[in-house]
N, C-alpha and C positions, 0 to 999 in steps of 0.2 A: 318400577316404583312409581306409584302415581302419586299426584300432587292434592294436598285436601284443602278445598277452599271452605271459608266458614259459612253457613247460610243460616241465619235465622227464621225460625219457621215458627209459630204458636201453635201446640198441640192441643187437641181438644181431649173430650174425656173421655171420647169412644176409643182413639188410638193408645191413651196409655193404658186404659183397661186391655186393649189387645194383647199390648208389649208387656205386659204382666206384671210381677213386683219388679220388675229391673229397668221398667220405661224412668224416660228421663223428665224432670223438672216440668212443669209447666212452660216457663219461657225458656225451655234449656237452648244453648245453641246446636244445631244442629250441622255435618259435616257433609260435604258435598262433594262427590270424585270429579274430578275432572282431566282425564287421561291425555287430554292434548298440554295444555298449560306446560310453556318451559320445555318445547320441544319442539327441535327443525328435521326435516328430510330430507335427504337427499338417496340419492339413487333410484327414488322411485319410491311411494307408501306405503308401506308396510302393514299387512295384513295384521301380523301378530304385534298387538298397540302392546301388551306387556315385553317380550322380546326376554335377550338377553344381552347384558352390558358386561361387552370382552375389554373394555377397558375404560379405566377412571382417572384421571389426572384433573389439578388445580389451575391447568394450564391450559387457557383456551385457544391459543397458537396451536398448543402441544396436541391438541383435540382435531383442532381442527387438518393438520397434517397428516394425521392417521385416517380422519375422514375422506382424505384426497386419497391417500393409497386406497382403501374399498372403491371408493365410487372410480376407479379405473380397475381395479379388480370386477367392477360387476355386481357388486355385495350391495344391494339394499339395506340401509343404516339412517340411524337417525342419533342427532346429537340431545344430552337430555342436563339440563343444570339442576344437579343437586344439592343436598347438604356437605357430600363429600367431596362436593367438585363435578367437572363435569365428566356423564359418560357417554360413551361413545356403544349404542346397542343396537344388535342385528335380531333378523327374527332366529328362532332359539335352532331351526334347520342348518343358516347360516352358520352358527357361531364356530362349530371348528375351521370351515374354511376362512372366516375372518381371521381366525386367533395366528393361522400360517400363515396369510401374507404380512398381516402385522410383522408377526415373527419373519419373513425373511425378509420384509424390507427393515427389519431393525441390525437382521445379520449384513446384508450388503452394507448398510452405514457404515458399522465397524470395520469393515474390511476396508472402506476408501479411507474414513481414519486413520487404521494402521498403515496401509501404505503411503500417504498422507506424509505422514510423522518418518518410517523411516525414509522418506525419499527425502526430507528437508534434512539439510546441513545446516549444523549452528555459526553463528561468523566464527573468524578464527579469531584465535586467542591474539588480544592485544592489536584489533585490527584497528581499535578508536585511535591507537597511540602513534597512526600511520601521519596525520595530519603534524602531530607534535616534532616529529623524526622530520620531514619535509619541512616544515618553518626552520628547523634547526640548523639545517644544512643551507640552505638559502641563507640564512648570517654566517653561517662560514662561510662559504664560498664568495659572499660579498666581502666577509674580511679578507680573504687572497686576492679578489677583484679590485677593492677600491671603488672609488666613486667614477661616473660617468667625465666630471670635469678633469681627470686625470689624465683622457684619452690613453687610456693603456691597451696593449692587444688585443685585450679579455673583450673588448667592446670591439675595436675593429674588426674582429674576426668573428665574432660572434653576435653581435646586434643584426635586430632584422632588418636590416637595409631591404627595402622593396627592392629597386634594381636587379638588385643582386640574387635575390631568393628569384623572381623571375627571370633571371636569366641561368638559373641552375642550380644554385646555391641553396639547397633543399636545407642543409641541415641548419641555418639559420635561425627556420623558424622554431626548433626545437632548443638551439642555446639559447635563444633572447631569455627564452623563461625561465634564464637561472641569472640574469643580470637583474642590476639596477641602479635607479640615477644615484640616487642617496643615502641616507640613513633610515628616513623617514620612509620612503621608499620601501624599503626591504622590509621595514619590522612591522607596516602596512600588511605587506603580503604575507610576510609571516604567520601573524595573527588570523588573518583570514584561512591560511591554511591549516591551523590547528580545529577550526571550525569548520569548515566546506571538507578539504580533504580528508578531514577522519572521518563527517559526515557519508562522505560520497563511499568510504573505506568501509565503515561499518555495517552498513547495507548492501555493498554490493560483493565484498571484501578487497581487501588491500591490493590481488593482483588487477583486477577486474577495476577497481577503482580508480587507481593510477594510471594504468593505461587508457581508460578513460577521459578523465582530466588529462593527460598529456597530450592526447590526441584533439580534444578540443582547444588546448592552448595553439597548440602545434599549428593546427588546420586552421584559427583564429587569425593566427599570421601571416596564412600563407594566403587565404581568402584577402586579407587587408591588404596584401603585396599586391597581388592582382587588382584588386581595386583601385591603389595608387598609381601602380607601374612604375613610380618615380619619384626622388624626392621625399623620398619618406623614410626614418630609421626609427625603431623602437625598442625599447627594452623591457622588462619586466614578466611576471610571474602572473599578472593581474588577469592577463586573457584567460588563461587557464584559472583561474578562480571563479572566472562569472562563466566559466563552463561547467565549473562543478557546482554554480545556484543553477545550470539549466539542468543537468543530470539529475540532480535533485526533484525538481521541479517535474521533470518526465516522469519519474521514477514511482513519484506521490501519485500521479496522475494513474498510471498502469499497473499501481500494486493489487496483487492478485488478492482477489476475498474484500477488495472495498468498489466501490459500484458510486463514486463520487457524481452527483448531476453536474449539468451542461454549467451550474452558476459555481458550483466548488471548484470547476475545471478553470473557468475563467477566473476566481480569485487568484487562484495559482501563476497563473499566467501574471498576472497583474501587478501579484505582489514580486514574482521576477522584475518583472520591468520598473517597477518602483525603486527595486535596490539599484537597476542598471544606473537609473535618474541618480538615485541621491547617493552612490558611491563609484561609479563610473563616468562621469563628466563634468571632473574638475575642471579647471583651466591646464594642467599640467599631463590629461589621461590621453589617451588613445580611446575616442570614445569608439569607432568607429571595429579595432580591436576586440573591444570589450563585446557590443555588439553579437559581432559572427562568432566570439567564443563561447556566449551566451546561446545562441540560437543551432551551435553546432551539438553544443552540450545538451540540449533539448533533444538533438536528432538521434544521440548516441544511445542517450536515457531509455527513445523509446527502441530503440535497438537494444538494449541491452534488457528489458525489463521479463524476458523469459529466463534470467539469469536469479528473478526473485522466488522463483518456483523451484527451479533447481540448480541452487546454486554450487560454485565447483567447489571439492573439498578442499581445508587448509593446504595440506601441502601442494597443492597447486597454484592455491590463490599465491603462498610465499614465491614458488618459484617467478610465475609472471611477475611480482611485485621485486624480484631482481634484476629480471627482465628487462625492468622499464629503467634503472639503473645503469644496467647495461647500455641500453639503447644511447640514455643521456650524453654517458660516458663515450659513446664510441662517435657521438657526432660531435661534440668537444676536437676528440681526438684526431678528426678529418677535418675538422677548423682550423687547426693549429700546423697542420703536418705541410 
């Protein structure tokens, strides 16, 4: 299809006498081909300027990706803007081998699609309500606890005493994150974990999530124990909460099919650190806690982030997510015993 540009021309009276009764107008306009106009090449130029156009779309991305499959196919093509959109036309020799590799690169797409689609698992059912069940139970367990000024067992046998965790006391660092000092304390953490942990739950799912988070609470503690060596006792849930803003954080970073620049990566970064600032370093926190649970959570995040491609199916994700119950349970149990 070629393009008509208008030219005005003044015919004289020998030309319209030639063109007979059907010459035009004295000042008619007159129309001018112009076969290049509205037209790029690639793959090399094209002898045949008329061609043929194996495909037409509105979409000049759309065009232009089709253009990439020929010109690695070897097809001399050229892109052409029309009325209907733009086409994509080879010379008319070409045209059936263009119209198959179109055609099979449009059959491989569909195939990574479908497999794609059924390789992804959907979260499990009610994995947001993971974070709601965990705040829940941290108020009960502080109602059977009591408060810190109490001094009751629950805290001697269970708060992270650095000492203690570095001289063996492993599972410390894993009860501290079901204590706390107070009221205010508790429904703090609570709340945060209706948000972070169902966050960290619904994207990664509930088994995967909590293990997780517990792990970065856990290892928060144990890092801070080493660090103090002495003289140091803490309690609370909080470590493992700014583990799951680092999880998070990682997680944004590594999600498969987004391609974040070097400044999105650093906001992220950023705006972690900001929550560590303006919710981690009361006068009364473990900032030092908060910290290595944050930057642990970061390290899990991106360890876990093959886990957003293909993630484990529900009844999996439930069983680890009794798992990590279990676990809780059984370093309680060797606290006590």
């Amino acid at each position: 299809m070629f393009d008509l540009l208008p030219e005005w021309e003044p015919s004289t009276s020998a030309q319209r006498a030639a063109e007979g009764p059907h010459a035009a107008p004295e000042h008619a306009i007159r129309l001018r081909i112009d076969p290049s106009l509205g037209t790029s090449y690639h793959g090399g130029q094209m002898e045949d300027l008329a061609g043929t156009a194996v495909r037409v779309t509105p979409d000049r991305h759309r065009v232009d990706e089709w253009a990439t499959v020929l010109a690695a196919g070897g097809i001399p093509h050229r892109l052409r803007s029309r009325l209907d959109g733009w086409a994509l036309i080879v010379a008319a020799r070409d045209a059936d081998a263009a119209r198959e590799t179109l055609d099979a690169y449009d059959r491989e797409n569909i195939a990574d699609t479908t497999r794609a689609r059924s390789a992804s698992v959907a979260p499990a059912s009610g994995a947001a309500g993971v974070g709601v069940a965990v705040g829940l139970m941290l108020i009960g367990f502080f109602a059977v606890t009591g408060t810190r000024a109490t001094r009751s067992a629950w805290f001697e046998r269970g708060g992270a005493d650095a000492k203690r965790i570095v001289g063996g006391e492993w599972w410390r660092t894993v009860t501290a994150l079901t204590l706390h000092a107070d009221a205010p304390h508790v429904v703090g953490n609570a709340a945060a974990s209706v948000v972070l942990v169902g966050a960290v739950s619904h994207q990664l799912g509930p088994g995967v999530g909590l293990w997780l988070v517990r792990l970065a609470g856990a290892g928060g503690n144990a890092v801070t124990a080493v660090a103090y060596g002495t003289h140091h006792d803490s309690v609370g849930a909080s470590t493992a909460m700014f583990g799951a803003i680092g999880i998070l954080a990682a997680t944004r970073i590594m999600s498969h099919g987004r391609h974040p620049t070097a400044h999105k990566r650093w906001m992220i970064v950023a705006a972690s650190l900001a929550l560590l600032a303006l919710l981690g370093t009361s006068p009364d926190s473990d900032l030092l806690a908060h910290l290595f649970g944050l930057l642990l959570g970061g390290a899990l995040g991106v360890a876990a982030a093959p886990t957003l491609r293909w993630p484990l199916r529900p009844p999996a994700q439930w069983v680890l997510a009794v798992a990590v119950l279990a676990y809780v349970l059984g370093a309680w149990l060797h606290a006590m015993s």
